[in-house]
N, C-alpha and C positions, 0 to 999 in steps of 0.2 A: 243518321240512325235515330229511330226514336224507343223510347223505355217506356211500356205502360203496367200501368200496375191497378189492381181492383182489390180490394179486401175487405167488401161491403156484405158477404155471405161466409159461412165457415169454410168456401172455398177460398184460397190465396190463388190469382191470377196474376203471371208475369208475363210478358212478353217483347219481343225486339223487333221493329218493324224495320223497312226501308223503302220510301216512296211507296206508301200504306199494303206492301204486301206484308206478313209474316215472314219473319227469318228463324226464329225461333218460340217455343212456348211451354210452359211449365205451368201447371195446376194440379194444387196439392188440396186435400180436401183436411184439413187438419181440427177441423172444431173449432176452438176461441182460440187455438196457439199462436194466431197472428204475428205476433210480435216473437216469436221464436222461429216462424218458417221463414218470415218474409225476405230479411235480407240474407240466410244460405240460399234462399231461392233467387235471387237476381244475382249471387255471388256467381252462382251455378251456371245460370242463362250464359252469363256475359264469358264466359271462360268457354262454356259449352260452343259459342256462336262464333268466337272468337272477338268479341266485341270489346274495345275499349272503353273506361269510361268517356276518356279524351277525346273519342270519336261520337260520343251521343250528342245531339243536335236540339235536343227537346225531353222533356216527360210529359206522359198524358196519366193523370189516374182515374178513377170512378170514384165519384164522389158522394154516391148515397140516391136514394134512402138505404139504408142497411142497419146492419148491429153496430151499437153505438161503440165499443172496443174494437173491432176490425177497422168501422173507418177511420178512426182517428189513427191507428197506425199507421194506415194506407197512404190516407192524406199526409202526414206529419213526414213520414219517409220522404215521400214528392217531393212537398217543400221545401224538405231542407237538403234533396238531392241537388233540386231546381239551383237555389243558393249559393250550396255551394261551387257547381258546374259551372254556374253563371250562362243557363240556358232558359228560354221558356219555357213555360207551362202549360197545358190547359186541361181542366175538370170536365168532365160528360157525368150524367148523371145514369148511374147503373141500370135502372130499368129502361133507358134506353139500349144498354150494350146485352141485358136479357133481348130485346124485340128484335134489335137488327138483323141478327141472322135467320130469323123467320120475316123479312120482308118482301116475301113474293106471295105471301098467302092475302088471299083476294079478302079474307074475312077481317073483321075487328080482330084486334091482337091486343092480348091485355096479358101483360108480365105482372106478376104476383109473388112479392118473395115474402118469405116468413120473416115476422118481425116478433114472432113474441109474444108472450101474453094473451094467446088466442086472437091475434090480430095481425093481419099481412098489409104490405106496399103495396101498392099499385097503381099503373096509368094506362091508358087506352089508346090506341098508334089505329094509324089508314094508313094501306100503303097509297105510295105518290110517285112519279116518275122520277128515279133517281134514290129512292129511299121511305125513306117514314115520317108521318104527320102526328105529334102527337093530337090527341083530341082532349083538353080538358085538363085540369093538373096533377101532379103527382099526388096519391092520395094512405092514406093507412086508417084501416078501421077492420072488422071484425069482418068475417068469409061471410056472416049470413048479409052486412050491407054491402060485401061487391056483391054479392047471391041476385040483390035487390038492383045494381046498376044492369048487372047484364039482362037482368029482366024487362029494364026501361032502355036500355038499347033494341031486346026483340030483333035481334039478326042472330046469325051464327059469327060463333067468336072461338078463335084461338089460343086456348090460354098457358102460359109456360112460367118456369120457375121452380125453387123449391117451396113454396109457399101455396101456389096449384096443388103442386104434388101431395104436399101436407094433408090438405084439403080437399083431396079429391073426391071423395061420396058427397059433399053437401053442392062442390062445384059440378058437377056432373047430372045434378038433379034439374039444373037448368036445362031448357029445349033448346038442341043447337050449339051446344057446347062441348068443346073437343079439347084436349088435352097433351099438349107438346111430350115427347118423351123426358125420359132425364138426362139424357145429354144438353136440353135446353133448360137447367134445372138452374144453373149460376150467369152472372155475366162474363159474357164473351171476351177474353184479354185482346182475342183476333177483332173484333168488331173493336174494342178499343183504338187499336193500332190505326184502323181505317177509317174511323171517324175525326181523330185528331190528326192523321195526315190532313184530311179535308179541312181543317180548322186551322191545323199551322199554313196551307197552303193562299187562304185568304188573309194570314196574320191576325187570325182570332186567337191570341194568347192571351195570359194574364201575370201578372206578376206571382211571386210565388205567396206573398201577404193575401192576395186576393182571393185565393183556393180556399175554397172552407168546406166542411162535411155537410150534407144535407140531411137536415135531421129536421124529421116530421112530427116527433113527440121527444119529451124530456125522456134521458137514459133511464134504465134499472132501476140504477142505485137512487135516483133523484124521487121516485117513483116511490120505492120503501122508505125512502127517508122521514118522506109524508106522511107516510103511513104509521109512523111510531108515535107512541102518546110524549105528549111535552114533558 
């Protein structure tokens, strides 16, 4: 049995896999409550599923880019799930588990989550036999400079998230540009589940010290701190 968990968007995503299907799933859309849904939510799953902890085999969490308080509850939970269980780990990074479940669309796929400050996440996927490529690295900057990459890409692109969403009159002004519903709005706990089966199943784990949050810019708080006179 594996436990994955995402709390990289004001959604909290749990879920329990087995031999990467879903056995179960919980998504709660809570805003920054993170750290008050999280653990009634896997309290919930595992009771709801019948699952023991004794019988989990692994954790997989998302590891970002995201809001800088989600993922560190997310992550910090894992690892000291990991820890204590004395099972493996391992991290995916959430705008991959926003793509995967859109990887049949023939077009560029670029997940875009709201980061804040007038400024979103984002990376750019092909699909590939088997899955998704990404193209280029994870990136965060303002809707009008991805406005400018999808412009220098010049294909049709598929874009999802809440950060799309957010965004949507200035992304839409692009030629070619199409817009995932909102059910592709957070990342996927199910595309979790299937991805780190795939990773424990080659023994790509990590210890749990090794799991760290992916942070593309200094937090909030780091941010006005700056910003105050000495």
């Amino acid at each position: 049995m594996l436990l994955a968990i995402d709390t990289a968007t004001p959604q909290v995503g749990v879920a329990v896999g087995v031999d990467g299907a879903v056995v179960g799933r919980v998504e709660l859309a809570r805003g920054q409550r993170h750290a008050e849904a999280l653990a009634p939510a896997i309290d919930y799953l595992l009771r709801a599923t019948g699952v023991g902890l004794e019988q989990l085999a692994g954790i997989a969490v998302g590891i970002g880019p995201g809001l800088f308080t989600g993922l560190r509850v997310g992550v910090t939970t894992a690892r000291v799930m990991a820890q204590v269980l004395r099972v493996p780990i391992v991290g995916i990074a959430s705008l991959d588990l926003v793509a995967y479940p859109l990887r049949q669309t023939p077009r560029l796929l670029v997940p875009a989550l709201d980061a804040r400050r007038h400024e979103v996440f984002w990376a750019a996927y092909r699909a590939v036999p088997g899955g998704l490529q990404r193209v280029g690295d994870y990136s965060v900057g303002t809707p009008a400079e991805l406005v400018a990459e999808l412009a220098a890409h010049g294909e049709e692109a598929l874009l999802a998230g809440d950060g799309a969403l957010r965004y949507r009159s200035e992304l839409e002004a692009v030629d070619r540009v199409e817009l995932a519903g909102p059910e592709f709005a957070a990342p996927s706990a199910g595309a979790l589940i299937e991805l780190a089966h795939a990773r424990f199943e080659r023994e790509e784990f990590s210890k749990p010290t090794e799991i760290v949050p992916l942070y593309l810019r200094r937090s909030d708080a780091e941010i006005e701190w700056d910003r105050k006179p000495a």
